[in-house]
C-alpha positions in Angstrom: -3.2 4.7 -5.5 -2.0 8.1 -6.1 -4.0 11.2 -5.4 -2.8 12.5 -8.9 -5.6 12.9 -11.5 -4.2 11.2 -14.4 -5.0 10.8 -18.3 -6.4 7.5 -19.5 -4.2 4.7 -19.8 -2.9 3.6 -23.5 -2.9 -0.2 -23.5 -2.0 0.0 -27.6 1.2 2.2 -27.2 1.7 1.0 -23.5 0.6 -2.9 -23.3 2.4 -3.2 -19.8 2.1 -0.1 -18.1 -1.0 2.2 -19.8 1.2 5.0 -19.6 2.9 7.4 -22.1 4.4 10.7 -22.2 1.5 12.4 -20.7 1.4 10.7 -18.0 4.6 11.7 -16.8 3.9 15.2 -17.7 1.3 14.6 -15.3 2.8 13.1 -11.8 5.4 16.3 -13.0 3.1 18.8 -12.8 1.0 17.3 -9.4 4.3 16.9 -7.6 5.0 20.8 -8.2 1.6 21.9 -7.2 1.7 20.2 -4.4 5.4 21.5 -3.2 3.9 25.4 -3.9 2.2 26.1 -0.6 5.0 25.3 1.7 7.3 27.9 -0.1 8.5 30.7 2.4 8.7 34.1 1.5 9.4 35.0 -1.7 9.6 31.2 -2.7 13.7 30.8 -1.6 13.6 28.0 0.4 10.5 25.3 0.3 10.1 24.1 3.6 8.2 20.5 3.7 6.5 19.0 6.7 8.4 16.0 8.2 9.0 13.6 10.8 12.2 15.5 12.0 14.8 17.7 10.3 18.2 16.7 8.7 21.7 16.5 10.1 22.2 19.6 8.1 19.2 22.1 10.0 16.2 23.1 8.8 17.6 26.2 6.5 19.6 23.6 4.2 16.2 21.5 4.1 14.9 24.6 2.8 17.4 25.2 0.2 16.7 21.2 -0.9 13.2 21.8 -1.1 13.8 24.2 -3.4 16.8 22.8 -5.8 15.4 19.6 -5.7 11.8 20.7 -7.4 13.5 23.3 -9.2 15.2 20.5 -11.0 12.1 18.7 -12.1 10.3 21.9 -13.0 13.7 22.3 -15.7 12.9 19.4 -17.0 9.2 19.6 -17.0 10.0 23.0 -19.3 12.9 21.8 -21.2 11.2 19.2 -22.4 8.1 21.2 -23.8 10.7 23.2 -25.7 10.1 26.5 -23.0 6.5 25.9 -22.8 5.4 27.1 -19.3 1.6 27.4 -19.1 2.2 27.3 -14.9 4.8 29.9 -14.8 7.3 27.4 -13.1 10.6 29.0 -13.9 9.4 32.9 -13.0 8.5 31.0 -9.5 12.4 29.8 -9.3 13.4 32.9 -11.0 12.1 34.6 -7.5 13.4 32.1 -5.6 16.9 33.0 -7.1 17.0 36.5 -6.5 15.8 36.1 -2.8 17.9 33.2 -1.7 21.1 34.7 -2.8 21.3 38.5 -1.4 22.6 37.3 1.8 23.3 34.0 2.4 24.7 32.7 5.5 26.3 30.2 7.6 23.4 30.1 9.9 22.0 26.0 9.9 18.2 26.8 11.1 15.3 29.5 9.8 14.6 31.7 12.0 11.7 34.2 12.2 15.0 37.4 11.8 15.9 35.0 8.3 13.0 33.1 6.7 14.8 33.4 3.6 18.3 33.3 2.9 20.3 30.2 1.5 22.6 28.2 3.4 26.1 29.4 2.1 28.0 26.6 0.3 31.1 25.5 2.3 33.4 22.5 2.9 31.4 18.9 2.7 28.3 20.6 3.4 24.9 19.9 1.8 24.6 23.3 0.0 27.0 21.8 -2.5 24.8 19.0 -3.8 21.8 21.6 -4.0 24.4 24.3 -5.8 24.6 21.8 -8.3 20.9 21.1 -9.0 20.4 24.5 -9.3 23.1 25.0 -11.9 22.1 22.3 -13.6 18.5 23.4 -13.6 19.8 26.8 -15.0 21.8 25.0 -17.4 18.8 23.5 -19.1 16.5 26.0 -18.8 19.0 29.0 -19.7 17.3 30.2 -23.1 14.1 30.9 -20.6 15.4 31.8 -17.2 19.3 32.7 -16.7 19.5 34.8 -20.4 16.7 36.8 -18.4 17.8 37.3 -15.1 18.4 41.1 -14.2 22.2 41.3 -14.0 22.1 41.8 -10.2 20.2 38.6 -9.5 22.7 36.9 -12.3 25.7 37.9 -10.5 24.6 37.0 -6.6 23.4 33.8 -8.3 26.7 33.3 -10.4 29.2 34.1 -6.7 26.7 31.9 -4.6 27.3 28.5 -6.9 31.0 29.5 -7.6 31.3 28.2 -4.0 30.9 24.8 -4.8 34.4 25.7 -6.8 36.2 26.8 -4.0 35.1 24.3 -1.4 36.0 20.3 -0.6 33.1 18.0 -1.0 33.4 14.7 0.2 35.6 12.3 -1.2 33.0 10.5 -3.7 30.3 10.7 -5.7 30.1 14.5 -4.7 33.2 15.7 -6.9 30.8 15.4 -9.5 28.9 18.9 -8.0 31.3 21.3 -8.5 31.7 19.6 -11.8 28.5 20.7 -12.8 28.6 24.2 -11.1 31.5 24.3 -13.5 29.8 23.0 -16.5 26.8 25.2 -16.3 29.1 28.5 -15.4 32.0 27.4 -18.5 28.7 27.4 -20.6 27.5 30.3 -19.5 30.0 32.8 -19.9 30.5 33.4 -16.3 34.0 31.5 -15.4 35.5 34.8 -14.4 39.1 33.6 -12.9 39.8 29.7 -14.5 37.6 27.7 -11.4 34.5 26.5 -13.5 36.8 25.3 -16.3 39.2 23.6 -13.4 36.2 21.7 -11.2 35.1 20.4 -14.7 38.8 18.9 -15.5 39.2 17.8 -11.4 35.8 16.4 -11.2 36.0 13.4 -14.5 39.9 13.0 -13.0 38.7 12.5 -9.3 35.9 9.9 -10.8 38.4 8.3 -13.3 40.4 6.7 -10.2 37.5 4.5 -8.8 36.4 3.5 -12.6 37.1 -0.7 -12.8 35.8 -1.2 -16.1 32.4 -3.1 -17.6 30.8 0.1 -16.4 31.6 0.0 -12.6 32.8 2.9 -10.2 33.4 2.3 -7.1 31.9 5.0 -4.8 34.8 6.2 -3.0 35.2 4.1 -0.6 37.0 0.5 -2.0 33.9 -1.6 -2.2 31.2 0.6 -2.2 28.6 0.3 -4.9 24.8 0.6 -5.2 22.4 2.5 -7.5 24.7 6.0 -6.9 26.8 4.5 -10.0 23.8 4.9 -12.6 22.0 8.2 -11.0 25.4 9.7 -9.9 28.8 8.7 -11.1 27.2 8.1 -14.9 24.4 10.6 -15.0 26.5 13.5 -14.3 29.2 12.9 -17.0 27.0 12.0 -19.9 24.8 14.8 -19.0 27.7 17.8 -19.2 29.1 15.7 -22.6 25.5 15.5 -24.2 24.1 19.0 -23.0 27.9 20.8 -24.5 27.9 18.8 -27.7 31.2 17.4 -26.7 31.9 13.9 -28.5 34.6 12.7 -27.2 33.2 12.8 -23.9 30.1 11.1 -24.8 31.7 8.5 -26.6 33.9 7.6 -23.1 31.2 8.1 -20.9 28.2 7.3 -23.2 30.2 3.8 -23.7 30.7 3.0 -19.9 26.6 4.4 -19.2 26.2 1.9 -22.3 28.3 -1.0 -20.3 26.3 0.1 -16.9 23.2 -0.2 -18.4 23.6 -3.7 -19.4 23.2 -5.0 -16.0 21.6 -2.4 -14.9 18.8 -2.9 -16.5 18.4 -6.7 -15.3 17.9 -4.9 -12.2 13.9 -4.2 -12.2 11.4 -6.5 -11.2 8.2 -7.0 -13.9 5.7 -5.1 -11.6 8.4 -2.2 -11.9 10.5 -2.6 -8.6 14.0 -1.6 -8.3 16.5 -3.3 -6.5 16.1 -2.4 -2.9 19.9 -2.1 -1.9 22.6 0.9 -0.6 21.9 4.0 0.5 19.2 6.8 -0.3 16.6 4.7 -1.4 13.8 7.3 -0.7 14.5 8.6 -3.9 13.0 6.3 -5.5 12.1 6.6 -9.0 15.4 8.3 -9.6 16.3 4.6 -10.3 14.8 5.4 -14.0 17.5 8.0 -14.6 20.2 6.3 -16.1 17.7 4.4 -18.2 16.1 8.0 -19.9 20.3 8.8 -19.5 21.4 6.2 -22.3 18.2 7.0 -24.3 19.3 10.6 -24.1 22.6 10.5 -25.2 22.0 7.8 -28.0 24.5 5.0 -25.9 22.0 2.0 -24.4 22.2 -1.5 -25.1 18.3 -1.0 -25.0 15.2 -0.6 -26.8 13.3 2.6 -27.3 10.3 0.8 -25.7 12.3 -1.2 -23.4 13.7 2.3 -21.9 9.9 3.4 -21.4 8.6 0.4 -20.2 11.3 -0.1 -17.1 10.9 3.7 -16.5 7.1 4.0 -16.3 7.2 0.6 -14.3 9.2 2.0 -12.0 6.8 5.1 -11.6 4.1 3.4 -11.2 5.2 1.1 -8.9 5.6 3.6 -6.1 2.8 5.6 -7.5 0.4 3.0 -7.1 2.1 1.7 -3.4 1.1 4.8 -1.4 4.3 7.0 -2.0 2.4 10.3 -2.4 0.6 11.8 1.5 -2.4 12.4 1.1 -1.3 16.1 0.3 0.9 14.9 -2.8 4.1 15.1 -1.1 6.7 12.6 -1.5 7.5 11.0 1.7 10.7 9.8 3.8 10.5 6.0 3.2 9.8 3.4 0.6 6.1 2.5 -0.2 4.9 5.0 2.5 7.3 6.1 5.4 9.6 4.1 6.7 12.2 5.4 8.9 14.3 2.7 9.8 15.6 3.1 5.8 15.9 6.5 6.2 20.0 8.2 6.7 20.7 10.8 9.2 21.6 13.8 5.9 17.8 13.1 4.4 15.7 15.6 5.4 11.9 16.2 4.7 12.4 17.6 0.8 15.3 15.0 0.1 12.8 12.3 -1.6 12.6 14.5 -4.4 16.0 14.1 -5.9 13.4 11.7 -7.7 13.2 14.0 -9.9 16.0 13.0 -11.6 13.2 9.7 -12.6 11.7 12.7 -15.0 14.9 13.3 -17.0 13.2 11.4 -20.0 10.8 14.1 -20.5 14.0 15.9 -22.1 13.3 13.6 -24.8 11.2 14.8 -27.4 7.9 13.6 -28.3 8.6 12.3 -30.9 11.5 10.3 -29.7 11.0 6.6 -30.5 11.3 6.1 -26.2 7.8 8.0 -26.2 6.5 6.5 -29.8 7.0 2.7 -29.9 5.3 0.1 -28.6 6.2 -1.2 -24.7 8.7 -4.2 -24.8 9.4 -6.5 -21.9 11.9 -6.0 -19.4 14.8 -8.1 -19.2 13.5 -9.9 -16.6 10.2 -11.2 -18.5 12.3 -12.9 -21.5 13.6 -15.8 -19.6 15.3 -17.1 -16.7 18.3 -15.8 -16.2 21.4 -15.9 -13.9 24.3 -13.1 -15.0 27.8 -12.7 -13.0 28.7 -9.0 -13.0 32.2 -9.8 -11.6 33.1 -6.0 -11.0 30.6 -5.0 -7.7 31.0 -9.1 -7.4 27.4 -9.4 -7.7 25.1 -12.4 -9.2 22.0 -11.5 -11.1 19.2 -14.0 -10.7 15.8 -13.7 -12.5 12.7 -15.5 -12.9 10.1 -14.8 -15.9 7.6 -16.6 -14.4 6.9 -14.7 -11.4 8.9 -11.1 -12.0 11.7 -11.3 -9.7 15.3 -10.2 -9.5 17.6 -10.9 -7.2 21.4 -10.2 -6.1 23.7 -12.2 -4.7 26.3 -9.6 -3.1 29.7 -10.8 -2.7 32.0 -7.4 -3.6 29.9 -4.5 -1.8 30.1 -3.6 1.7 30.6 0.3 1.8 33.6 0.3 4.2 35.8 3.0 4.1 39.6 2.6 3.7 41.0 3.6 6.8 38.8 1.5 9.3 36.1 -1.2 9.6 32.5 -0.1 10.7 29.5 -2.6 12.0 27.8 -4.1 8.7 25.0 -1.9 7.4 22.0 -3.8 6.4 21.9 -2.1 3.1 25.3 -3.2 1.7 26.6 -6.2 3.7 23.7 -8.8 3.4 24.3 -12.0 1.1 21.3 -11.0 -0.4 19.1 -8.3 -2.0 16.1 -8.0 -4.5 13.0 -6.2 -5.9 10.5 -8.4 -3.5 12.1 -8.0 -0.5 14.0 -5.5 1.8 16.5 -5.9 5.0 15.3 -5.9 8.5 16.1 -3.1 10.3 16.0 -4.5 13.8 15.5 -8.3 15.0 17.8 -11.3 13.5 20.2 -10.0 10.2 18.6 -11.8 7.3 20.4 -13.0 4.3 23.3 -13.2 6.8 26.2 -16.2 7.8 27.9 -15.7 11.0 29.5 -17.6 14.1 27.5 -16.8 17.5 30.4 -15.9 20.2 28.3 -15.2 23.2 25.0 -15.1 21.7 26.0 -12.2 19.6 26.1 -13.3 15.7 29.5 -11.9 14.2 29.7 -9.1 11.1 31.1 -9.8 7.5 32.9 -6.5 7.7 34.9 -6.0 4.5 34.0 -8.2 1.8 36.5 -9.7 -0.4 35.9 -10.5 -3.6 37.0 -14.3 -4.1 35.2 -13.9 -8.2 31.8 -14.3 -10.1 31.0 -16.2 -13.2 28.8 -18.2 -14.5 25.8 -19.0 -11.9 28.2 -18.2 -9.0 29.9 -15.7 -7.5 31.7 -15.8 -4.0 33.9 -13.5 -1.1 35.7 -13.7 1.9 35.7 -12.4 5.0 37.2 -12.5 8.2 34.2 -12.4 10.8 33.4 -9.7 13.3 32.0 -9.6 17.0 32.2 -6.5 19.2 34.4 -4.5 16.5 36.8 -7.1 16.3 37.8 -10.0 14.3 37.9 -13.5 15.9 41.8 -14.5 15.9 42.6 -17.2 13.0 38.6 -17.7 11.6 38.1 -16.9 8.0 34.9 -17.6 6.1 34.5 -18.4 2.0 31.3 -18.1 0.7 30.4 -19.7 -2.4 26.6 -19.1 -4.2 24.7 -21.4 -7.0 21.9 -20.0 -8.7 19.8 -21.7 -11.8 16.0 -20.9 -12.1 14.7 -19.7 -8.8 17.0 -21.9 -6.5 20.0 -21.0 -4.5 22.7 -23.2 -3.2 24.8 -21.6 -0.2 28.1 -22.6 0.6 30.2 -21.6 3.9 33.2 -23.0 4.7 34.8 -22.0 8.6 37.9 -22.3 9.1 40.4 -21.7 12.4 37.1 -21.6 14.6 37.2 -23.6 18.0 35.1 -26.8 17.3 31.3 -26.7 18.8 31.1 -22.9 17.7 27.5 -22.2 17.0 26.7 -20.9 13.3 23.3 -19.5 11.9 22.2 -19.0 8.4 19.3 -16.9 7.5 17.4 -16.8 4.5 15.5 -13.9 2.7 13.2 -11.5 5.3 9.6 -11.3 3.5 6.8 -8.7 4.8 3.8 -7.4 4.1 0.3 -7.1 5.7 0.5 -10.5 7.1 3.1 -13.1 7.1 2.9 -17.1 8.0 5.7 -19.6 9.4 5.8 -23.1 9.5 8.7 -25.6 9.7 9.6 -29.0 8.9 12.4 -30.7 9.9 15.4 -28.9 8.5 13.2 -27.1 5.9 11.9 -23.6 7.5 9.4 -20.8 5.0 8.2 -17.6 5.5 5.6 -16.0 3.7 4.4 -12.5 3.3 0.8 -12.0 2.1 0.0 -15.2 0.5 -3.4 -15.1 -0.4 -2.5 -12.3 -2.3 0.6 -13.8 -4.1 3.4 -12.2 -2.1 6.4 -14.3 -1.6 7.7 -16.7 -0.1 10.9 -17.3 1.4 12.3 -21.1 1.6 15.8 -21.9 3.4 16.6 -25.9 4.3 19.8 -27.1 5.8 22.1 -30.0 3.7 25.3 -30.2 5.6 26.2 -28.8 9.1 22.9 -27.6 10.3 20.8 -29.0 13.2 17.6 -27.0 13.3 15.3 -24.6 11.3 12.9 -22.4 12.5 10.9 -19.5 11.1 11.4 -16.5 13.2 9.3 -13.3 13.1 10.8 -9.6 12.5 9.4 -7.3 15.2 9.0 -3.9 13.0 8.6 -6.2 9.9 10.7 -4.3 6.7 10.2 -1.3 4.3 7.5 -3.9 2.6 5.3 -4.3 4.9 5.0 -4.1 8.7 4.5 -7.9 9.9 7.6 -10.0 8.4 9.6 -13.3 8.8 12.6 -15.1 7.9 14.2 -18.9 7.8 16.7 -19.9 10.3 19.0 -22.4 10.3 21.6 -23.5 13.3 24.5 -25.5 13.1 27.9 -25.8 15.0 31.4 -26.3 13.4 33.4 -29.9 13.6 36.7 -29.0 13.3 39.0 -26.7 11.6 37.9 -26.7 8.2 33.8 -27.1 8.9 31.3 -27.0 5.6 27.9 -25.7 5.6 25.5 -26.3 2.9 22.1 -25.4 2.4 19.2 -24.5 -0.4 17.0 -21.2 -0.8 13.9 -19.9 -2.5 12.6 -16.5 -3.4 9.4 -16.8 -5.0 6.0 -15.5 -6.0 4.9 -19.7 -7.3 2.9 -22.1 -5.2 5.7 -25.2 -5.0 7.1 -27.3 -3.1 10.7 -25.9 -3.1 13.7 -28.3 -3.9 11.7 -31.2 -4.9 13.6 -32.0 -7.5 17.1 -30.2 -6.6 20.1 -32.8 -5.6 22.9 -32.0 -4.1 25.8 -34.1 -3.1 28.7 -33.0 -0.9 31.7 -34.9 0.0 34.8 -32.8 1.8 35.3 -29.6 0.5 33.5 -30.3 -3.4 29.6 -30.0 -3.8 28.0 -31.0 -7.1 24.4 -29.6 -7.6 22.2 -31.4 -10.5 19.1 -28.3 -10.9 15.9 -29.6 -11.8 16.5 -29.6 -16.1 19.4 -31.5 -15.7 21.9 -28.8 -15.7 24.9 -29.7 -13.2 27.0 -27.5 -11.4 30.5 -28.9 -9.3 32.4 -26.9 -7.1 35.6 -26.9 -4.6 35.6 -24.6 -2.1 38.8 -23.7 -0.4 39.6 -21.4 2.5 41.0 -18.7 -0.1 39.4 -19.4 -3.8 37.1 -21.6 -5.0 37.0 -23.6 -8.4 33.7 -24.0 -9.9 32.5 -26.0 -13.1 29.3 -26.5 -15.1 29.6 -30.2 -15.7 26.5 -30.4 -17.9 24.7 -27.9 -19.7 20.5 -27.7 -19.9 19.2 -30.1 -22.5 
């Protein structure tokens, strides 16, 4: 549980998660007290305890610690309308006018320095603070900027005007200097064009990964992950909402609108988002786009829909031990967890989570804040849903709350070269129950073992994704590499909470060893056991955790439950099914069944599956019957016969 002392829950207004407005008003105001005392001098830079430093030295983890609380204490007094009983913004209005008389290239404090900001420059991270600070300003300008001595308005006004004259890195980042510009265009202070121009380069820069249905690729050609709602949408329909600007909203309030659709399908019923890409420490941040399309009048969902998945998602880390002790945010998921953690996060980064608070911009008596709860998407029924631009599957079960993806269409390689996989965007698999393994076998994986080393997917191409399938390509990987001639397609089925996977090898020498894992489930304490070709893996069990189920059909020899040595950002002791097979020939097909689940059954007991050649026909427990032909390059897949 969280140390925060909260208000009594409101089971009337709040039937799912007790908690209303003032309870985020709340976790706001504990998550700023608790930052205070490890402010330097004259509150500039606010410099958290941590494990170890970011890439970017300990001076830019200042300047984060700062911008990144400043940001939540705008909308913590935006949201009351100015009200500011603590005196946040005169403690950021401080900050301000020490952090910007000199600031400097210099990466690390220093006992000659204790205060000055890291100076914004090319790719560095003083642009993504320079533009929580602007936006910050931006909201909070009738209270803080409009009252700024003129000295301390200029210094502040040259220091974020670097952002405008500086290259970020070629994604999600254009959108910085965008909103440097935004603020300074609305401000009065775009003294020479730039502000004005960085607004313009920033939607055209964005506009060129844009592949419709509410997808952006991140950059790089395949690169997508929760950056699309907190990022590549929030930014956008921010600037158009805050500047009255219609047009805008109506072209990026429609494509948050199109996000959200999916989006939302992406949080389990106990609140979880779905544990995939990069920066997860930020955690609740995942609520932003939701409060986003609330805000700006464009979302597919209901006022108490928006609340319920938001305060869910609070909660859930809340209530899982994401606060120290001290009330700091820490560098991992539940509690810490390095192996998740990137190189550029740095002590303060976790609280770019408060971007989770922008609903409190909403007005109390919004209808987010005043209905009644509703369920989340994933309590109203099963559901399977092909979102063929990331070339993702959606699979949900009401019955026990979880969501999962099938991920054929992200891998986060960059155009120009092909990296090793990285757990967070090449697995087959992610969902809200579970989370990669760091270190020990790849779960969720499919690969050929060329001298005991199991080959990478590399970059993932999208063969398509519709309805209760979705598939890819890829040429596999050992060593950097790609084996000469061996292509893989791989085709998923989803109906209820089953899975039917479907690898087809070609150009591989016959007798090539092949393994298939399942999903990697952890907690306190985790159990194996094994049956023939059927292997499971359970994390907590007499506690309900779940339970992951992987039996071989065609091609595999053996099963086994193997154990992941530093267990995953769920818990610390984990395992994972196995199978083991070898190919026959040149065209080699590999079938088998999986189960994510929170139920007590006996999985597949009443799944069939015939395969013949290259077709496999699937009849799911209701009667519902799936066919499909896999070839080495595309697949053609049927629903044969509908439920009922």
């Amino acid at each position: 549980m969280s140390p925060i002392h909260l208000p009594p829950e409101d089971r009337q207004l709040s039937p799912h998660t007790g908690w209303t407005r003032s309870h985020w008003e709340a976790v706001a105001d504990s998550l700023l007290a608790a930052v205070r005392p490890h402010a330097g001098p004259g509150h500039a830079l606010v410099n958290l305890p941590g494990p170890r430093p970011s890439v970017s030295g300990t001076r830019s983890d200042g300047l984060e610690g700062f911008a990144r609380t400043f940001l939540l204490a705008a909308f913590r007094v935006a949201g009351a309308g100015g009200a500011d009983p603590d005196r946040l913004l005169p403690w950021y209005a401080e900050g301000l006018a020490e952090g910007t008389r000199t600031p400097t290239t210099d990466r690390e404090l220093s006992d000659k320095d204790p205060v000055s900001w890291l100076a914004v420059g090319d790719r560095n991270q003083a642009m993504v603070e320079a533009a929580s600070i602007a936006l910050s300003l931006r909201l909070t300008r009738p209270w803080l900027w409009d009252r700024l001595d003129d000295d301390v308005r200029e210094r502040t006004r040259a220091y974020l005007a670097g952002a405008l004259h500086h290259t970020p890195v070629d994604n999600n980042w254009w959108l910085f200097p965008f909103t440097v510009g935004g603020f300074l265009v609305e401000a009065g202070a775009d003294e020479d064009g730039a502000a004005q121009s960085a607004v313009a380069r920033g939607l055209a820069m964005i506009e060129q990964w844009y592949l419709g249905d509410g997808w952006y690729t991140d950059g790089r050609p395949r690169a997508f992950d929760h950056y699309n709602g907190w990022a590549l949408h929030l930014y956008p329909v921010l600037h158009a909402h805050l500047g009255g600007d219609r047009a805008l909203l109506d072209t990026y309030g429609g494509r948050l609108a199109a996000h959200l659709g999916g989006y939302a399908r992406m949080f389990g019923a106990d609140g979880a988002p779905m544990h995939q890409g990069r920066s997860l420490t930020y955690r609740f941040a995942a609520a932003a786009p939701l409060w986003a399309g609330a805000l700006a009048g464009r979302t597919p969902l209901a006022p108490g829909a928006t609340r319920r998945l938001a305060s869910a998602a609070l909660r859930y880390f809340l209530d899982r031990g994401a606060l120290e002790p001290d009330g700091l945010l820490s560098l991992g998921w539940f509690g810490p967890y390095p192996p998740m953690v990137q190189e550029y996060s740095g002590p303060a980064s976790p609280y770019w989570a408060s971007k989770g608070f922008l609903g409190l911009l909403l007005p109390p008596d919004h209808p987010v804040w005043t209905d009644p709860e509703q369920d989340a998407p994933v309590e109203a029924a099963d559901a399977v849903v092909a979102l063929p631009a990331p070339g993702w599957l959606l699979q949900s079960t009401a019955a026990d709350g979880l969501v999962r993806l099938h991920n054929h269409g992200s891998d986060n390689q960059p155009a120009d070269q092909v990296l090793a996989d990285d757990p967070l965007y090449a697995r087959l698999g992610y969902s809200t129950a579970t989370a990669p393994a760091h270190q020990g076998p790849a779960d969720n994986h499919f690969g050929l073992v060329v001298d005991g080393e199991p080959s990478e997917r590399g970059r993932i191409r999208p063969v398509g994704a519709g309805r209760g399938w979705a598939a890819s390509a890829h040429a596999p990987r050992v060593g950097g590499a790609e084996l000469p001639g061996v292509g893989v397609l791989s085709l998923v089925l989803a109906h209820g909470p089953d899975e039917v996977h479907v690898h087809l090898v070609t150009g591989a020498a016959p007798g090539t060893e092949v393994r298939h894992s399942g999903w990697a489930v952890a907690g306190g304490t985790a159990e194996a056991r094994t049956d023939g070709l059927l292997a499971v893996a359970a994390a907590d069990p007499e506690r309900g955790g779940p339970t992951s189920a992987l039996r071989g059909l065609v091609g595999y020899d053996t099963a086994e439950a193997v154990g992941l040595p530093t267990g995953t950002a769920f818990g610390e002791v984990g395992g994972l099914p196995v199978l083991t097979g070898r190919t026959s020939g040149e065209r080699s097909l590999f079938v088998s069944l999986a189960r994510l689940s929170r139920l007590p059954s006996a999985p597949f007991a009443d799944l069939q599956v015939h395969a013949d050649g290259s077709s496999v026909r699937v009849v799911w427990p209701d009667g519902t019957e799936d066919e499909a032909v896999v070839h080495p390059d595309h697949v053609d897949v049927h629903r044969t016969r509908e439920k009922g």
